[in-house]
PDB file of N, CA, C and O in Angstrom:
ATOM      1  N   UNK A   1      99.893 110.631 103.881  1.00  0.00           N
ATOM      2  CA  UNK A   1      99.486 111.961 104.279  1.00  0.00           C
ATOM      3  C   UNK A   1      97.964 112.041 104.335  1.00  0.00           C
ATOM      4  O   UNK A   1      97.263 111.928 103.330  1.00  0.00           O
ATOM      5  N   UNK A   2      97.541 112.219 105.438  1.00  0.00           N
ATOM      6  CA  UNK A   2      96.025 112.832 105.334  1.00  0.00           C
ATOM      7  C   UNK A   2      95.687 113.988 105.163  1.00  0.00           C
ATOM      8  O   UNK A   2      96.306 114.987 105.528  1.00  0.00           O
ATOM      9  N   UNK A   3      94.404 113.927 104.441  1.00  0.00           N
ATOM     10  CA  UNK A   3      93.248 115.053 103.571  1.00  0.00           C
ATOM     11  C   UNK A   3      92.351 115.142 104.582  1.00  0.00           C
ATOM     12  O   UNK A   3      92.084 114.285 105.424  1.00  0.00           O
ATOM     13  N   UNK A   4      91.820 116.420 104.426  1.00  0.00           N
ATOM     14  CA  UNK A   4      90.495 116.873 105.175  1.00  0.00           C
ATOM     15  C   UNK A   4      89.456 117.167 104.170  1.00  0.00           C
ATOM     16  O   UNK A   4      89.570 117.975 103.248  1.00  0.00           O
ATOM     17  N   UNK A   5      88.527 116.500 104.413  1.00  0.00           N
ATOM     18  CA  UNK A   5      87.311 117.589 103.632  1.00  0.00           C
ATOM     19  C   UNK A   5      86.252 118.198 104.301  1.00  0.00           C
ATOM     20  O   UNK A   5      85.614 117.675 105.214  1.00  0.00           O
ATOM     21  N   UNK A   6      86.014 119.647 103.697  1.00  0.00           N
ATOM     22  CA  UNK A   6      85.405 120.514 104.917  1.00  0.00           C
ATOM     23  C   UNK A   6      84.049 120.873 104.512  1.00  0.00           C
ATOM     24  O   UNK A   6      83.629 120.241 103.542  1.00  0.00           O
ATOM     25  N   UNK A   7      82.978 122.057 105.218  1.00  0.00           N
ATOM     26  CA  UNK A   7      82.626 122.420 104.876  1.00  0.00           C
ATOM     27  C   UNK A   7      82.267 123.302 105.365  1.00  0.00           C
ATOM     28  O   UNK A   7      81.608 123.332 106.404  1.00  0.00           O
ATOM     29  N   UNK A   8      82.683 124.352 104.619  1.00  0.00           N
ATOM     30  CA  UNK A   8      82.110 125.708 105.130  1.00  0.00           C
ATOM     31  C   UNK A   8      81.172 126.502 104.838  1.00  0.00           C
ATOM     32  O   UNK A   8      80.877 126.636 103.650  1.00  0.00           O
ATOM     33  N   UNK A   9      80.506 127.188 105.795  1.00  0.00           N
ATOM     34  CA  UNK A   9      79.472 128.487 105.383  1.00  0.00           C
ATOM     35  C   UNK A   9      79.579 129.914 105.536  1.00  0.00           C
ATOM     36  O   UNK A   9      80.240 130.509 106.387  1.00  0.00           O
ATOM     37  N   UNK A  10      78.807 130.441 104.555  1.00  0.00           N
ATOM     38  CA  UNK A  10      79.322 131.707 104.044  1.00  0.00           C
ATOM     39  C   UNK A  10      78.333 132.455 105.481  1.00  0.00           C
ATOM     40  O   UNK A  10      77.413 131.980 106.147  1.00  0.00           O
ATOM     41  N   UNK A  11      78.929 133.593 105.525  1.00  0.00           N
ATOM     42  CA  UNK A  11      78.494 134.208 107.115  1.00  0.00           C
ATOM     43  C   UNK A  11      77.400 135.285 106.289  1.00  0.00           C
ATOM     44  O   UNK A  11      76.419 135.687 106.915  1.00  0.00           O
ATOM     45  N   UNK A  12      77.575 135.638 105.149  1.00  0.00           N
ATOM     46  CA  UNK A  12      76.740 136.693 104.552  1.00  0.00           C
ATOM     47  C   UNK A  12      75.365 136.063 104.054  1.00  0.00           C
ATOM     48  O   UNK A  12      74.260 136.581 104.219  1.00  0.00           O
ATOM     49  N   UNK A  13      75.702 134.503 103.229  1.00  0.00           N
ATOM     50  CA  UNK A  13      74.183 134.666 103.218  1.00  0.00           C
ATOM     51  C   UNK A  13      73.564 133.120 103.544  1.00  0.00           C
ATOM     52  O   UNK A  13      72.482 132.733 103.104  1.00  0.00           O
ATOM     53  N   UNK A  14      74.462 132.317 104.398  1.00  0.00           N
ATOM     54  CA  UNK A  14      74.028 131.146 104.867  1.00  0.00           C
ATOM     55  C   UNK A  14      74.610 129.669 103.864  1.00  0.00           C
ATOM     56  O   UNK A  14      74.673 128.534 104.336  1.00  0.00           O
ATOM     57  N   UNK A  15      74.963 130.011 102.521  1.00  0.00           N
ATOM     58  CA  UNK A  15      75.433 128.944 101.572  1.00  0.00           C
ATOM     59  C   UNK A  15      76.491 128.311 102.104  1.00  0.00           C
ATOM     60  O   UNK A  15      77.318 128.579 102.975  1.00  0.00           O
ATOM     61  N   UNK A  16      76.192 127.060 101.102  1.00  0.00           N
ATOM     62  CA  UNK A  16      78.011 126.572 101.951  1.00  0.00           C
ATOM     63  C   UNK A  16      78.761 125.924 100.343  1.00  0.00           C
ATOM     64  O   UNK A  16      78.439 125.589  99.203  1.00  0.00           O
ATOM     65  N   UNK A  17      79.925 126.051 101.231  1.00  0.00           N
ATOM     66  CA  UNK A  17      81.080 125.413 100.061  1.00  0.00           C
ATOM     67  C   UNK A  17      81.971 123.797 100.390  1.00  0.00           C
ATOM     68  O   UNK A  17      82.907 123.777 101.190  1.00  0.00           O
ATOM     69  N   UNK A  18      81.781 123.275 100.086  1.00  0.00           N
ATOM     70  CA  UNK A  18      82.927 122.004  99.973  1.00  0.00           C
ATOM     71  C   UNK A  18      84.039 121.981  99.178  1.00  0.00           C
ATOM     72  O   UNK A  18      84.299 122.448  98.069  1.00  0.00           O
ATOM     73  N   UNK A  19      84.593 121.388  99.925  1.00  0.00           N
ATOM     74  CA  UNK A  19      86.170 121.270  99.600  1.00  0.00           C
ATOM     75  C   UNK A  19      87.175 120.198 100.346  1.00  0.00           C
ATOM     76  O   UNK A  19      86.944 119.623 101.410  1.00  0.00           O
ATOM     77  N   UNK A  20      88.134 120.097  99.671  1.00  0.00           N
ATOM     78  CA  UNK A  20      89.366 119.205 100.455  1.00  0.00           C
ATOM     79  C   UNK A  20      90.380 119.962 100.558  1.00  0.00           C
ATOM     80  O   UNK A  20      90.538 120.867  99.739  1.00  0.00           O
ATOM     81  N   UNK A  21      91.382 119.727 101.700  1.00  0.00           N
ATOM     82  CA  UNK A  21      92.998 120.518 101.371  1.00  0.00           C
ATOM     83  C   UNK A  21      93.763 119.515 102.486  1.00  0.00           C
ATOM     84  O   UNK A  21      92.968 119.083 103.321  1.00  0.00           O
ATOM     85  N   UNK A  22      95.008 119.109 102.643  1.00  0.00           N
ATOM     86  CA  UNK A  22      95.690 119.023 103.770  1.00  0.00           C
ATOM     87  C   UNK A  22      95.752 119.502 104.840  1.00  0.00           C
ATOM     88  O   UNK A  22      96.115 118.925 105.865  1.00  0.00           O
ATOM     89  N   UNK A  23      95.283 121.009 104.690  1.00  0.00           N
ATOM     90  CA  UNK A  23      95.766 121.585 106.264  1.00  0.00           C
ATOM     91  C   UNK A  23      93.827 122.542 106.191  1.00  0.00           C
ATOM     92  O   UNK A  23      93.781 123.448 105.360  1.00  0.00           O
ATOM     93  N   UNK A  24      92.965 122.377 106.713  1.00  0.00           N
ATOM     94  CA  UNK A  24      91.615 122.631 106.277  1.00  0.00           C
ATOM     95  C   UNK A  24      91.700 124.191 106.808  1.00  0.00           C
ATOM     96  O   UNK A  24      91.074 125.066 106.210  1.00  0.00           O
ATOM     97  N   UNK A  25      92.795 124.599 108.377  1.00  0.00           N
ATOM     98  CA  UNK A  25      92.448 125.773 108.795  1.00  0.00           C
ATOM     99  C   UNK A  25      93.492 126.642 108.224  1.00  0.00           C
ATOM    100  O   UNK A  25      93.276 127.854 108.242  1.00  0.00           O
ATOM    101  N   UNK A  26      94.358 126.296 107.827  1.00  0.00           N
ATOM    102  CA  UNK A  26      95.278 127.017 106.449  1.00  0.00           C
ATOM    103  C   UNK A  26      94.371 127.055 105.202  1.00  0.00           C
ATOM    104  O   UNK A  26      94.287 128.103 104.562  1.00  0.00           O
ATOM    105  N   UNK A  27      93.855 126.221 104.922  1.00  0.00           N
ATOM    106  CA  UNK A  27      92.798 126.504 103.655  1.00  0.00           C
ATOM    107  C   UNK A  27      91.186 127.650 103.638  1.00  0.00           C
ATOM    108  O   UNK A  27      90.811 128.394 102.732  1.00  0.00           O
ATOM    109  N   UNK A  28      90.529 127.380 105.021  1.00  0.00           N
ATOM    110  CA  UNK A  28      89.561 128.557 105.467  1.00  0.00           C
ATOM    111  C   UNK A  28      90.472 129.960 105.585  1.00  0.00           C
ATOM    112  O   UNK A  28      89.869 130.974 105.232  1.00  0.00           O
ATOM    113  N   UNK A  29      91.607 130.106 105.960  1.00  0.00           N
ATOM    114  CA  UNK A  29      92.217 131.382 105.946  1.00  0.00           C
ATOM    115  C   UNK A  29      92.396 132.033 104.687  1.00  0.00           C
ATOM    116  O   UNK A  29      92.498 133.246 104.504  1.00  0.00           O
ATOM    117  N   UNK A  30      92.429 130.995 103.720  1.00  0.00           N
ATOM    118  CA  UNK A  30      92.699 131.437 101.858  1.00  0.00           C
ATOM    119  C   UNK A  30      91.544 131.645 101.674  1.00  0.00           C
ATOM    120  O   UNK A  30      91.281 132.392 100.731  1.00  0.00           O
ATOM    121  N   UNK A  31      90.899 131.327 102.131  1.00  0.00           N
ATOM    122  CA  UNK A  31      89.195 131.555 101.434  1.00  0.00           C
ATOM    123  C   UNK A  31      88.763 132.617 102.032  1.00  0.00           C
ATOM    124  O   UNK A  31      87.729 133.121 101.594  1.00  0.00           O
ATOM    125  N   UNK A  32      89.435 133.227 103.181  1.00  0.00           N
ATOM    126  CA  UNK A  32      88.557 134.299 103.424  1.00  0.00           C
ATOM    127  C   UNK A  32      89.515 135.644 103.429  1.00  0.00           C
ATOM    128  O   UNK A  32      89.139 136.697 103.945  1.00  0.00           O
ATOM    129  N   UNK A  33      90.464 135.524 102.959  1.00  0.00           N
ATOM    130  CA  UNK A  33      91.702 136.475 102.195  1.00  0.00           C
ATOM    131  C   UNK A  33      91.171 136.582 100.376  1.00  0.00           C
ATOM    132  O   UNK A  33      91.755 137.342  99.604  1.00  0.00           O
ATOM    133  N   UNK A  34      90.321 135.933 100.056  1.00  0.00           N
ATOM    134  CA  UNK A  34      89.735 135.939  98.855  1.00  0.00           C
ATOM    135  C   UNK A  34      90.413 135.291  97.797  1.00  0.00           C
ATOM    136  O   UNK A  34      90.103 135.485  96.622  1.00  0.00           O
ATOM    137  N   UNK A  35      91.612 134.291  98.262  1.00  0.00           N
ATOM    138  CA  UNK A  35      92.415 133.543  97.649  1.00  0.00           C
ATOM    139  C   UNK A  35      91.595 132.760  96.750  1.00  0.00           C
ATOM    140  O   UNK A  35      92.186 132.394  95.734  1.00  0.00           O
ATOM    141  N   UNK A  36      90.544 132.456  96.848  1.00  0.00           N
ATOM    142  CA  UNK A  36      89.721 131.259  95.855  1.00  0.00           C
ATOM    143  C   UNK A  36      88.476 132.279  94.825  1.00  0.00           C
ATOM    144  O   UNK A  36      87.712 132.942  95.527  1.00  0.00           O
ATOM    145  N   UNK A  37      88.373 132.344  94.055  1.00  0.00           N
ATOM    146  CA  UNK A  37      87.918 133.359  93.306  1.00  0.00           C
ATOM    147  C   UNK A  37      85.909 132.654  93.139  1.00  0.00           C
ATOM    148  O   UNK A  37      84.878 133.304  92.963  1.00  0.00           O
ATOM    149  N   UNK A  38      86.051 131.616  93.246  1.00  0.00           N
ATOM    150  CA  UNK A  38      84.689 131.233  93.607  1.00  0.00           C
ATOM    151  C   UNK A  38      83.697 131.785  94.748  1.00  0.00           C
ATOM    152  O   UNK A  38      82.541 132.196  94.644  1.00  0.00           O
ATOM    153  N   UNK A  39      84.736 131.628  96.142  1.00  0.00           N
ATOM    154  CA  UNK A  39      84.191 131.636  97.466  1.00  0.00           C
ATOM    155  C   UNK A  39      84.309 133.529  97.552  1.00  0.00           C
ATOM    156  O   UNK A  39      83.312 134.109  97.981  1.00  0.00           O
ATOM    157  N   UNK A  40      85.295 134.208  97.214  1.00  0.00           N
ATOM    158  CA  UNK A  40      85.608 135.536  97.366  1.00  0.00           C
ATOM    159  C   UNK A  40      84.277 136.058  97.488  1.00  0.00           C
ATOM    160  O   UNK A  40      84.106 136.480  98.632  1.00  0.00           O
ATOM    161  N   UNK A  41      83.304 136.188  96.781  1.00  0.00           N
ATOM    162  CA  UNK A  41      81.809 137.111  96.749  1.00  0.00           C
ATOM    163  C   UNK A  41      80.828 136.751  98.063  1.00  0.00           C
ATOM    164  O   UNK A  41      79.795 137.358  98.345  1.00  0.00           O
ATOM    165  N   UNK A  42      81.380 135.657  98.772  1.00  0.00           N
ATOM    166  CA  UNK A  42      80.636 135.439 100.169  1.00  0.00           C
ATOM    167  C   UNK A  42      81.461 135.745 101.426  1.00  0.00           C
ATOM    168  O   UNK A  42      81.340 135.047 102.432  1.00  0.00           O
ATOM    169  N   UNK A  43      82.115 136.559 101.381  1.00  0.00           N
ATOM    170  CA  UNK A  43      82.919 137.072 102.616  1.00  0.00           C
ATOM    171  C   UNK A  43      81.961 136.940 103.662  1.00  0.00           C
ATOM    172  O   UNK A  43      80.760 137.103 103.448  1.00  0.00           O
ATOM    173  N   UNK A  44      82.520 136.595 105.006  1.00  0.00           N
ATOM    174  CA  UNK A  44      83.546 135.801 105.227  1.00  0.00           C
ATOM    175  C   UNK A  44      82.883 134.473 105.950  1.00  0.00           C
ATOM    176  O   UNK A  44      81.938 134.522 106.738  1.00  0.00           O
ATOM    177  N   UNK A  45      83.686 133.067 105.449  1.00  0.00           N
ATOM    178  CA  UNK A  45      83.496 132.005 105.556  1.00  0.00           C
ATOM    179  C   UNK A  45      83.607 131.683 107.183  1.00  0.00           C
ATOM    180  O   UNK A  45      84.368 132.338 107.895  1.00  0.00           O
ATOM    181  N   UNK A  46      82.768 130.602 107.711  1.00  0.00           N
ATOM    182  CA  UNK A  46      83.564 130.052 108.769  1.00  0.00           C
ATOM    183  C   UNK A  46      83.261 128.079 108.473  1.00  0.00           C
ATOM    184  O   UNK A  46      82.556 127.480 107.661  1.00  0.00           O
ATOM    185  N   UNK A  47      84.078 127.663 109.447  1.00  0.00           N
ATOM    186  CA  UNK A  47      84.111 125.994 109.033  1.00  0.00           C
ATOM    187  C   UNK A  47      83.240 125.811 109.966  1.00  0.00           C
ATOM    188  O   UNK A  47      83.146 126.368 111.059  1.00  0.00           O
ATOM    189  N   UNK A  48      82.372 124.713 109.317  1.00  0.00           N
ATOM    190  CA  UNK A  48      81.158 124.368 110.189  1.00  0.00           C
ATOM    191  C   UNK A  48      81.574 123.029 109.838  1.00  0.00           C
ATOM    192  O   UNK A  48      80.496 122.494 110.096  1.00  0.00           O
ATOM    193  N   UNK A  49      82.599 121.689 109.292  1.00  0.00           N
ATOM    194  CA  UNK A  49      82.510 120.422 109.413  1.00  0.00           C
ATOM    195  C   UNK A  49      83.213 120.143 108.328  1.00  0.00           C
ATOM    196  O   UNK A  49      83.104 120.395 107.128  1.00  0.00           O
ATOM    197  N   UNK A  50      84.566 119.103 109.551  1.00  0.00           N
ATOM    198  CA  UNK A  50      85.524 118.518 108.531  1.00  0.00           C
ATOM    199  C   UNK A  50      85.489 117.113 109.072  1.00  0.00           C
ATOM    200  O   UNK A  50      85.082 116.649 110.138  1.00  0.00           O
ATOM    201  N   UNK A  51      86.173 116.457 107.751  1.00  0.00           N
ATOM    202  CA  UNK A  51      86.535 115.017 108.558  1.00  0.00           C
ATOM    203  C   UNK A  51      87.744 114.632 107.956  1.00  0.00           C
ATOM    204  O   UNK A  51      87.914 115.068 106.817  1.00  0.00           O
ATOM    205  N   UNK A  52      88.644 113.911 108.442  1.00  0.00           N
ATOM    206  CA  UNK A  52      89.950 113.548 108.305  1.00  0.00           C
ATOM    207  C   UNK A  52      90.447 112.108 107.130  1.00  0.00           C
ATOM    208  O   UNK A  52      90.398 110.995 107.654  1.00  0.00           O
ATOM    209  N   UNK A  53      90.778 112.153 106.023  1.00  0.00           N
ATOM    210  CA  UNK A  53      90.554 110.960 105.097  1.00  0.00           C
ATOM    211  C   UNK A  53      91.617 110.288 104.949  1.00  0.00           C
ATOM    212  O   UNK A  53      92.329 111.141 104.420  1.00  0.00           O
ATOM    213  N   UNK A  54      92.106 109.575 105.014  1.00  0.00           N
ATOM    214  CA  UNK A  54      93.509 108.894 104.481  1.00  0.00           C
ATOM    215  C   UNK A  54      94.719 109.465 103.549  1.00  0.00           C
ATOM    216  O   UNK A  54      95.862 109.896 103.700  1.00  0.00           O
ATOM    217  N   UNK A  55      93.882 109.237 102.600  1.00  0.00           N
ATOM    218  CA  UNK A  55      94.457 110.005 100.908  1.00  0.00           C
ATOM    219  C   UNK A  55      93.721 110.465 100.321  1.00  0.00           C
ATOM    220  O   UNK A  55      92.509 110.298 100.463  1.00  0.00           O
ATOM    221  N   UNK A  56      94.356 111.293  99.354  1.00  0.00           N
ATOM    222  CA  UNK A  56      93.730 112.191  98.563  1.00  0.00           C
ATOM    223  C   UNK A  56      92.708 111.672  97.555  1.00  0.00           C
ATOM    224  O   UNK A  56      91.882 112.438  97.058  1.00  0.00           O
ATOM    225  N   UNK A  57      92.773 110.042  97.173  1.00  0.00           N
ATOM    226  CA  UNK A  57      91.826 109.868  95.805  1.00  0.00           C
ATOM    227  C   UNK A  57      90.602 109.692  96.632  1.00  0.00           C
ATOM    228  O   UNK A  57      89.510 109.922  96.112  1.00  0.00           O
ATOM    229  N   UNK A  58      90.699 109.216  98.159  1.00  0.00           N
ATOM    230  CA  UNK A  58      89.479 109.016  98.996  1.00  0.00           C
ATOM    231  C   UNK A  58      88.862 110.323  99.580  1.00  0.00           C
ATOM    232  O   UNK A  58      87.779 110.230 100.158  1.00  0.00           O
ATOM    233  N   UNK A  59      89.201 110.992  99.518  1.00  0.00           N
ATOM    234  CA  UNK A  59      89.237 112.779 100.202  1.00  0.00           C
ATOM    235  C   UNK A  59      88.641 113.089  98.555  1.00  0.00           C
ATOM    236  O   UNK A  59      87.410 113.096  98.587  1.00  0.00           O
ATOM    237  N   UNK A  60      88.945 113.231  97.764  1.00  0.00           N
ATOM    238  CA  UNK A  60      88.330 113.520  96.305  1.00  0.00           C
ATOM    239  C   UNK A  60      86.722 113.076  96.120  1.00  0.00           C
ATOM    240  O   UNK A  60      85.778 113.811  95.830  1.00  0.00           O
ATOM    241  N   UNK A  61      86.720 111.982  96.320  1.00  0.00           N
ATOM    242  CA  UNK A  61      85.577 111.289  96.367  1.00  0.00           C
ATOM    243  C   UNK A  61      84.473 111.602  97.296  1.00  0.00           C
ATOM    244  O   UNK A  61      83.397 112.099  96.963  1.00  0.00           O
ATOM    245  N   UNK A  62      84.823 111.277  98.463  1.00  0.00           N
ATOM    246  CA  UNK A  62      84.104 112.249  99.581  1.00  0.00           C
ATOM    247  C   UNK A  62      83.370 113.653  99.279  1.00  0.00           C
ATOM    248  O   UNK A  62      82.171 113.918  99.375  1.00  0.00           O
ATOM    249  N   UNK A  63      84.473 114.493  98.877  1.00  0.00           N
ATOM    250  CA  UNK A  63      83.731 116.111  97.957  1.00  0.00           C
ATOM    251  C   UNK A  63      83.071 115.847  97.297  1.00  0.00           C
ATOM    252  O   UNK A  63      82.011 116.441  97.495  1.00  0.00           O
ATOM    253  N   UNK A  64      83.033 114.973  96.199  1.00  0.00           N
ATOM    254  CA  UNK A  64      82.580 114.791  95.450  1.00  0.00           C
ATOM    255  C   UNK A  64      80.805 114.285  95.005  1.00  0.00           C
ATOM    256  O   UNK A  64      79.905 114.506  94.194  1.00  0.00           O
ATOM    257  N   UNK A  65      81.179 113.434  96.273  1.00  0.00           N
ATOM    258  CA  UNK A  65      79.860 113.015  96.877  1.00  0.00           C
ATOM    259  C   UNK A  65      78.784 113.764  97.723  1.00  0.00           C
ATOM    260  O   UNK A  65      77.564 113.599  97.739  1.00  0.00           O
ATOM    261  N   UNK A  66      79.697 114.776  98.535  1.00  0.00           N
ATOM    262  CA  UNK A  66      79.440 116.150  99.620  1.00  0.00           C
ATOM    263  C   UNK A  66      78.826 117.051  98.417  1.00  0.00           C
ATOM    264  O   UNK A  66      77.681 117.470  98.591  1.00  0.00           O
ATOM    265  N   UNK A  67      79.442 117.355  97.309  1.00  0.00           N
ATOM    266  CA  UNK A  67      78.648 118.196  96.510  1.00  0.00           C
ATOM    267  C   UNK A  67      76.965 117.797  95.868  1.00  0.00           C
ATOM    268  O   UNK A  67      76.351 118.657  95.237  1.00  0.00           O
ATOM    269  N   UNK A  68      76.445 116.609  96.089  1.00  0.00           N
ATOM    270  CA  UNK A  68      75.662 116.565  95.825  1.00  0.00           C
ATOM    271  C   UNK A  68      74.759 116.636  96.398  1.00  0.00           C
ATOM    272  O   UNK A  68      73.725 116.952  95.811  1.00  0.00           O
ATOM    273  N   UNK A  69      74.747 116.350  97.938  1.00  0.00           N
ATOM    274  CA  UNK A  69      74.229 116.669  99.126  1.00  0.00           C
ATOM    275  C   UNK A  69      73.119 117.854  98.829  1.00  0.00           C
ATOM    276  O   UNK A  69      73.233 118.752  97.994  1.00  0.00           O
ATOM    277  N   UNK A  70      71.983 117.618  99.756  1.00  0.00           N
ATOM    278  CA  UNK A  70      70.964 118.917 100.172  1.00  0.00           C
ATOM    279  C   UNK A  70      71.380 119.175 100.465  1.00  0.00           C
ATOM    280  O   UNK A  70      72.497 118.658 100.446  1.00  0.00           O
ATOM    281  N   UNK A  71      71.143 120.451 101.243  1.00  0.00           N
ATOM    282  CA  UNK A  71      71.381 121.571 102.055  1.00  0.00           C
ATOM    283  C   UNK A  71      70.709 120.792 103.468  1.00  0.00           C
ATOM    284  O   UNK A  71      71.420 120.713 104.469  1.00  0.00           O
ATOM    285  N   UNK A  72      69.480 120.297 103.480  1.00  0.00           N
ATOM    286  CA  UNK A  72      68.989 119.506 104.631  1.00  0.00           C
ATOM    287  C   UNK A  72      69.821 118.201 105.272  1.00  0.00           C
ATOM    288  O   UNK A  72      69.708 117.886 106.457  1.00  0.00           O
ATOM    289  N   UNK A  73      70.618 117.531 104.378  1.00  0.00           N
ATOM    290  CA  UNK A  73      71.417 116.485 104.865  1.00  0.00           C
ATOM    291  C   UNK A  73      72.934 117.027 104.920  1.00  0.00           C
ATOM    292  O   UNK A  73      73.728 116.337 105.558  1.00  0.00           O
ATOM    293  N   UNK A  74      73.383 118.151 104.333  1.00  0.00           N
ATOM    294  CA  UNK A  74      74.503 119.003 105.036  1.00  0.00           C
ATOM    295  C   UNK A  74      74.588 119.251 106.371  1.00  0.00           C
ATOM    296  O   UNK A  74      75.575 119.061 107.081  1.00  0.00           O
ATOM    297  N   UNK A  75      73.221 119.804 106.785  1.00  0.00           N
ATOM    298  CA  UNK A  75      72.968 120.218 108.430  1.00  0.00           C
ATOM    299  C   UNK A  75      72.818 118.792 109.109  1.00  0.00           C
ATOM    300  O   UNK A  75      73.153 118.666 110.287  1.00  0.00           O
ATOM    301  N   UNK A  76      72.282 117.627 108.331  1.00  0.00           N
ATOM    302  CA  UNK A  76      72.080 116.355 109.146  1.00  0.00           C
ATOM    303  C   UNK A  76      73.792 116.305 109.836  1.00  0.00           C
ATOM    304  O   UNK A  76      73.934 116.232 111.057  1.00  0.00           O
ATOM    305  N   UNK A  77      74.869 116.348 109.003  1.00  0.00           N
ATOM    306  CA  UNK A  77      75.752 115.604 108.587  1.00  0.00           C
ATOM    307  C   UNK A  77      76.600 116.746 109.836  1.00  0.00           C
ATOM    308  O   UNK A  77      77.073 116.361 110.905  1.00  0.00           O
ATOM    309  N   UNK A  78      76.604 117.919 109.416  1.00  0.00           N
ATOM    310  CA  UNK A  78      77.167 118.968 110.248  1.00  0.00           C
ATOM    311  C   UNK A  78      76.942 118.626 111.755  1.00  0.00           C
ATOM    312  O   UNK A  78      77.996 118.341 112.324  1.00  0.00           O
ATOM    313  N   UNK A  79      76.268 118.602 112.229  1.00  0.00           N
ATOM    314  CA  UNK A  79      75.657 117.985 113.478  1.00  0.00           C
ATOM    315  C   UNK A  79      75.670 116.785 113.796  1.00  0.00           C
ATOM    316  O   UNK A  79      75.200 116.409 114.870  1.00  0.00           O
ATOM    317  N   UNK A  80      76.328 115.790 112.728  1.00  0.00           N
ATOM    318  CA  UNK A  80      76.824 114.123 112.808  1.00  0.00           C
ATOM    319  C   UNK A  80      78.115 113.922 114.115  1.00  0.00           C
ATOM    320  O   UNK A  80      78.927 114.788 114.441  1.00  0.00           O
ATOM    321  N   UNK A  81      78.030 112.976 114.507  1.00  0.00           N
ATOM    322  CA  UNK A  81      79.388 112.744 115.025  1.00  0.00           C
ATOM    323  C   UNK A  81      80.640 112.515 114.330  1.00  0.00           C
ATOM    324  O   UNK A  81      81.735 112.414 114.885  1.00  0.00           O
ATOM    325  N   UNK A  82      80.399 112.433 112.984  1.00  0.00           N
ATOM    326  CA  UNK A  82      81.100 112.882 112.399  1.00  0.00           C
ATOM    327  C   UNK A  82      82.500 113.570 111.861  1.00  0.00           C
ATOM    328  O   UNK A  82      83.507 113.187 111.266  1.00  0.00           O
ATOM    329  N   UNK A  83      81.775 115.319 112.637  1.00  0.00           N
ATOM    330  CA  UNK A  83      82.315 115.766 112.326  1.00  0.00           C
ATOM    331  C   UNK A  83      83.099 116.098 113.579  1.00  0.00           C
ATOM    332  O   UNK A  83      82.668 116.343 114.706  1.00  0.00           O
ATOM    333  N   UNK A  84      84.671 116.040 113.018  1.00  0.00           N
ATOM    334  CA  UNK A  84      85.445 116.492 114.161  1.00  0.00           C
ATOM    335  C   UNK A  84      85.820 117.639 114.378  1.00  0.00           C
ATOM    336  O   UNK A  84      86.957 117.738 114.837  1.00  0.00           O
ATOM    337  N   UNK A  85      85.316 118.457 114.226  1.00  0.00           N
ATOM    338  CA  UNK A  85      85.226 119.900 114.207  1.00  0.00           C
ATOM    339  C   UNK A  85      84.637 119.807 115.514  1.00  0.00           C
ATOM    340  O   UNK A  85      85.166 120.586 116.306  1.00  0.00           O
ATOM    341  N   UNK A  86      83.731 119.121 115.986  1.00  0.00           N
ATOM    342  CA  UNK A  86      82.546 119.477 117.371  1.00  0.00           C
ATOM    343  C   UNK A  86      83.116 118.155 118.095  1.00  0.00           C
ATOM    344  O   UNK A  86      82.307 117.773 118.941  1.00  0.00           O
ATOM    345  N   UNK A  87      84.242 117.356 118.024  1.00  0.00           N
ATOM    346  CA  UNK A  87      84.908 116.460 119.259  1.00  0.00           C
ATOM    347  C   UNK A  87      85.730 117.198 119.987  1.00  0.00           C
ATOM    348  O   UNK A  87      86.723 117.857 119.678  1.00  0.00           O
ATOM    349  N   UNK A  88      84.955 116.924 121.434  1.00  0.00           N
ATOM    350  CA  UNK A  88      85.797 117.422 122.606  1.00  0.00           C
ATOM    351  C   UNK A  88      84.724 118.141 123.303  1.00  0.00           C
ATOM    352  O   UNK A  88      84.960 118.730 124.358  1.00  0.00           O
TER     353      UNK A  88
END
């Protein structure tokens, strides 16, 4: 089964959030229904960059690594080919 890990930004004040889920645009819909009690205070999210991982311990890792990220190599990365959010 493949994992996505995403990343989204908050429309209110520019921050962004990382994360993984299976289904990434079933998961942005929970986040902006206020389902995640973290993301809830930045209404409302949109996905600016996912990428598609194998499995979950590799999709874990990825976030994991994504969380440490600038904010300057987020936007590198967002704008990467990368991300398949912007193929097509």
């Amino acid at each position: 089964m493949a994992f996505q890990v995403y990343i989204l930004q908050s429309e209110q004040d520019g921050s962004f959030y990382k994360g993984y889920s299976e289904n990434v645009f079933k998961r942005l819909q929970e986040h902006n229904e206020g389902l995640s009690q973290y993301t809830s205070a930045k209404l409302p999210w949109k996905l600016v960059y996912y990428e598609t991982l194998s499995d979950k311990k590799t999709a874990l890792i990825r976030e994991r690594n994504l969380k440490k990220y600038s904010t300057e190599r987020l936007i590198t990365l967002i704008n990467s080919p990368k991300n398949e959010l912007k193929v097509g």
